[in-house]
C-alpha positions as CSV (number, residue, x, y, z in Angstrom):
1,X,1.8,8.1,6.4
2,X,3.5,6.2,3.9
3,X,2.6,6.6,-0.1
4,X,1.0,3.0,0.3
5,X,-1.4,4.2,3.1
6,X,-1.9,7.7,1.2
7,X,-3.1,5.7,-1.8
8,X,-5.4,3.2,-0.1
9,X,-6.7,6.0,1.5
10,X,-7.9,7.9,-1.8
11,X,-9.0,4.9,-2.9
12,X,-11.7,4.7,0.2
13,X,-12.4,8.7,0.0
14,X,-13.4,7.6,-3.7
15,X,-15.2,4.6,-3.2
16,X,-16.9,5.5,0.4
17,X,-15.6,2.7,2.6
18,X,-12.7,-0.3,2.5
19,X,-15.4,-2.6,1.3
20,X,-16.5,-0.9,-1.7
21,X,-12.6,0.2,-2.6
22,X,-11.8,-3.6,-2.2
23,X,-14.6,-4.5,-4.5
24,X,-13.3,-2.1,-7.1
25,X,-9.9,-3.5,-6.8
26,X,-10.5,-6.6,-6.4
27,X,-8.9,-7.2,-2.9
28,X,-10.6,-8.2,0.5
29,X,-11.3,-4.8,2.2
30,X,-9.5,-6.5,5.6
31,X,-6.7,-6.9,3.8
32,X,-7.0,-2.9,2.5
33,X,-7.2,-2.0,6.2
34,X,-4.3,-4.1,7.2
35,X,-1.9,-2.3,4.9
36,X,-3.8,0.9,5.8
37,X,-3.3,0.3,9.1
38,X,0.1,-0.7,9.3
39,X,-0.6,-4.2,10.3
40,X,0.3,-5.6,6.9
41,X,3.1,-5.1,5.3
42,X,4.6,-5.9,1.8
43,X,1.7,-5.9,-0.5
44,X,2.1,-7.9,-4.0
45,X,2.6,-6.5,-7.5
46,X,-1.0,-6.7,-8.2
47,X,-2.2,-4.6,-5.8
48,X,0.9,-1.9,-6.1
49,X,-0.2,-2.0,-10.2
50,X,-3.6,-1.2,-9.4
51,X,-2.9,1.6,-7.0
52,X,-0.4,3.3,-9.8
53,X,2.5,2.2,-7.2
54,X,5.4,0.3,-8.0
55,X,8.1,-1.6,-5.2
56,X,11.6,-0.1,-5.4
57,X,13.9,-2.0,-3.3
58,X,17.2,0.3,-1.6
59,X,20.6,-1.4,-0.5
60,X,22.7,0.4,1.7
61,X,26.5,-0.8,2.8
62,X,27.0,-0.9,6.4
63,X,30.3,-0.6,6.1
64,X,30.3,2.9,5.1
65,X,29.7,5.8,7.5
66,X,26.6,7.7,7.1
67,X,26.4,11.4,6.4
């Protein structure tokens, strides 16, 4: 389970159900369960602020063997 999908799903054990979560965040509680679910991916800033998340973004060079 990712740290996105841990989150989201703290957020439901707190609130009861993806509806009432989305209400609180202010998100549609299909697209909570898309992300939750794996379905969705990518979810904006917003939504990463209000679930104390931030995107970090890691580049790796191909070119270079891998230990």
């Amino acid at each position: 389970m990712s740290l996105l999908q841990q989150r989201i799903a703290e957020k439901i054990a707190q609130h009861g159900s993806y509806r009432a979560a989305g209400a609180v965040l202010d998100f549609d509680h299909t697209y909570l369960y898309r992300l939750a679910n794996g379905s969705k991916t990518d979810p904006g800033d917003k939504l990463l602020r209000k679930l104390g998340l931030r995107r970090v973004v890691t580049y790796v060079d191909k070119r270079e063997p891998q230990s």
